[in-house]
N, C-alpha and C positions, 0 to 999 in steps of 0.2 A: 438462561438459554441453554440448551440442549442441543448436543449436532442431530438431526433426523439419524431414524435406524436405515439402515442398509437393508432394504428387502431383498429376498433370496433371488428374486428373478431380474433384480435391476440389474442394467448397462450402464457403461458411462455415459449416456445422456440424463438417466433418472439422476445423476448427483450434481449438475452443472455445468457449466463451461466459465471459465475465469478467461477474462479480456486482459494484456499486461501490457502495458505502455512504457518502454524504456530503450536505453542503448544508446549510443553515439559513436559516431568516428567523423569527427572535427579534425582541422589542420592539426595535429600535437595533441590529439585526446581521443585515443580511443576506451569504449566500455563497454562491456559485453557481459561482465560476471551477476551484476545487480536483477537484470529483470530475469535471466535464468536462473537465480538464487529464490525469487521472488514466486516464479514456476515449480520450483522444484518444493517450497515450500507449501503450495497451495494445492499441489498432488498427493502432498505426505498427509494434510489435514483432511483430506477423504474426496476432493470435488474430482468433478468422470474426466474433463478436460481440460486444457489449458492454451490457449493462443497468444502469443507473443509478436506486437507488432515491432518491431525497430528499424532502422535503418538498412537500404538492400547490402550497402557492402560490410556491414558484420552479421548478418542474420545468419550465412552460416555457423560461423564462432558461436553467437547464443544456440541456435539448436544444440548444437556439439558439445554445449555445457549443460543441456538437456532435452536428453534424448528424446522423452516421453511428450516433448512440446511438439506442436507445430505452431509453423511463421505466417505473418503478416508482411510483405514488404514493405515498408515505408520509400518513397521518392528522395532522394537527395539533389543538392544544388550543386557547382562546379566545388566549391568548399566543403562540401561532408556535408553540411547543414540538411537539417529537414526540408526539401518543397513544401510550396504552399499546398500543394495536394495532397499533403501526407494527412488534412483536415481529413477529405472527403475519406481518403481511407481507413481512418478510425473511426468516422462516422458511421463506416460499413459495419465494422467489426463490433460496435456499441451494440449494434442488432443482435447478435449474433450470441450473446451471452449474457450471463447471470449476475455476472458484477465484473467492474474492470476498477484496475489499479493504472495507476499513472504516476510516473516519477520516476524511477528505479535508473538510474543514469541518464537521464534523460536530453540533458543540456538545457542551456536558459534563454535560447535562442529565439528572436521572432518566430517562428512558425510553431516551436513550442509555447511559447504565451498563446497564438491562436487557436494550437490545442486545444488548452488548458481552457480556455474560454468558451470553447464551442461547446466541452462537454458539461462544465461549469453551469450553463445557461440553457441547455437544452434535453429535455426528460429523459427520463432513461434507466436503468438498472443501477442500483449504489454505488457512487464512484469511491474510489480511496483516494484519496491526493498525498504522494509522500513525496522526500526529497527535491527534484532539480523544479516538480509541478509545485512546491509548493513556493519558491521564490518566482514561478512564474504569477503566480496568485494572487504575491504582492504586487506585479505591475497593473492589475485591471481595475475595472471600475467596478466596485465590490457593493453599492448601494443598494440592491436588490437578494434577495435569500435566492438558492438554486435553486431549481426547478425538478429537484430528483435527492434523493440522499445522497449526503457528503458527510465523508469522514476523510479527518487534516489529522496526519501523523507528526508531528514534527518533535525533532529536540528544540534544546531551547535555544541555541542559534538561531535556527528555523522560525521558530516560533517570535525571536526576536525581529527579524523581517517581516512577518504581517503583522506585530504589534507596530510597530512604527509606521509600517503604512497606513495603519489605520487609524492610527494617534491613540494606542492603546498601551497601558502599562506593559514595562517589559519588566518579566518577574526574574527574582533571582533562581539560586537551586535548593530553597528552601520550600517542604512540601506545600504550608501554608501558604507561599505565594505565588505558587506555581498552582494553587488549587484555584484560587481567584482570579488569576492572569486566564487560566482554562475555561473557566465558566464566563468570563468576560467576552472573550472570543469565540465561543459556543454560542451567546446569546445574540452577537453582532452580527456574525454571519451566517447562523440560522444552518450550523453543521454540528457534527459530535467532534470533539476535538479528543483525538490523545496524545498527551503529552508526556513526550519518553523522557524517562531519564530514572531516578533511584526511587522509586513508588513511583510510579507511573500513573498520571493522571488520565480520566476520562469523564467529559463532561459534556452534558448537552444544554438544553436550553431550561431544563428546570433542576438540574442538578449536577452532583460528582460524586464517584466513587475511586477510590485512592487504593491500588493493588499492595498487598503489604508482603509480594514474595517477587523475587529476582533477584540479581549480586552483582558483582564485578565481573565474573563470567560471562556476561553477556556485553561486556564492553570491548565488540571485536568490530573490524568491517564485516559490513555486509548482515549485521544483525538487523537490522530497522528495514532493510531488503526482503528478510525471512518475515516479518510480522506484517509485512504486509502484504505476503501472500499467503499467511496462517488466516487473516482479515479476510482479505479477499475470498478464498477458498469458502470458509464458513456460509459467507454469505450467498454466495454461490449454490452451494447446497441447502442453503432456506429457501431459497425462493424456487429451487427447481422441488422442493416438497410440496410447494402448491399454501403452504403457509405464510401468515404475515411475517416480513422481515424487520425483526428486531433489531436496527444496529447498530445502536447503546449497548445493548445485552450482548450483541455478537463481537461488539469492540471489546467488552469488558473479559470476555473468554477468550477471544484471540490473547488480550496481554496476558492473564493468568498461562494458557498455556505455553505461551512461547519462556515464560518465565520460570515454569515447571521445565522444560525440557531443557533450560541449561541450568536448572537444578540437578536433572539425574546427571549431566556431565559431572556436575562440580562433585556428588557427591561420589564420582570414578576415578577422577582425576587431576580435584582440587581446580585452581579458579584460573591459570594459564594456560595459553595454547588453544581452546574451543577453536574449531575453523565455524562460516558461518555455514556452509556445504553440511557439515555434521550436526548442526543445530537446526537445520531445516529438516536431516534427515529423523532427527528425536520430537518433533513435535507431534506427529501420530501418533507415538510411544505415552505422552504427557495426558490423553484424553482420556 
């Protein structure tokens, strides 16, 4: 896969709109850095727009960690927690764009599983499921394939919660069985799965391919926040070209780049310190 050219007369409508689902402020937890990290990366990999739902009382906070976004309000309960209308509101914003990502702080909260479920099961533009969506993932009834493309980010923790919900090997951090735990889980739930960690897995339901570049450098917070709005963006920008979306090929470019772009870190200033703010801002740079 290829990112489409950038024609001389396009706006930011000709390159897409990225949906990002994340954020919380719970009794004792608030998050705000993940889905603007997630924003900021999926602006740097070329898409026209970016909308960020999360919860009303930190959506300032995330704008403010990116400027270039604009908010979705999501409804809260007496607790922080998501309203049960915070469905109907992402159901809005589904419309609305090119690909959306979900996870990025998200919290593991009832209204979050209904999310995750709604979007899970009802058509729509490539979702990405990473982080707090993808322990919501593990709590549903997963015996049907989705209804739209799904791509599941997970490390192997991550990964370890929907293998046991699903009564599926849980692999170790060997590439060999992280390559089969991948394709096993590709094939069960009828998504592309990639699986972070040191060669990074991607796998769908008739294969895998195994990235053979990234380091230690990219073991910071908020790195799996950044690829999955390097993901998201990409795909965003396929389908506003009016082309089929590829999103095996656009998983497998998303990891190469984001694995290049804290290669040019490493090779400035060695494998300590990357923040994930500046690895979102190197991913442009990596294509």
């Amino acid at each position: 896969m290829e990112i489409p050219e950038r024609p001389a007369d396009g706006h930011k409508g000709t390159f897409g709109t990225v949906g990002i689902v994340g954020g919380q402020d719970t009794m004792g937890l608030t998050m705000v850095g993940a889905p603007a990290l997630a924003a900021r990366a999926a602006l740097r990999i070329g898409c026209g727009r970016v909308m960020i739902a999360s919860p009303r009382s930190v959506m300032p906070a995330v704008l403010g960690a990116c400027l270039s976004a604009t908010g979705v309000s999501l409804p809260q309960d007496e607790s922080g927690e998501l309203a049960k209308a915070a469905v109907e509101h992402v159901a809005t914003l589904d419309g609305l764009v090119q690909a959306i990502a979900v996870g990025p702080g998200l919290g593991r909260g009832a209204a979050s599983a209904r999310l995750v479920s709604h979007l899970f099961t009802t058509s729509g533009p490539p979702l990405v499921l990473d982080a707090d969506a993808l322990h919501c993932l593990a709590t549903l009834n997963l015996s049907s394939p989705p209804n739209r493309s799904v791509i599941v980010t997970p490390h192997l923790g991550e990964f370890a919660v929907l293998a046991r919900a699903l009564g599926l090997p849980v692999p170790n951090a060997e590439v060999a069985s992280r390559q089969g735990a991948a394709c096993m889980l590709a094939e069960r739930l009828g998504v592309v799965v990639v699986l972070k960690g040191h060669g990074t897995v991607v796998a769908d339901g008739s294969g895998e391919w195994t990235c053979d570049e990234g380091g230690v450098e990219l073991a910071v917070p908020g790195s799996g926040d950044v690829l999955t709005g390097v993901l998201a963006g990409l795909l965003a920008q396929s389908a506003a070209s009016g082309g089929r979306v590829d999103v095996t090929a656009a998983s497998q470019l998303a990891v190469t780049l984001h694995a290049r772009a804290g290669a040019r870190w490493r090779d400035e200033h060695g494998t300590r310190g990357l923040l994930a703010e500046e690895l979102a801002n190197l991913v442009g740079f990596s294509v």
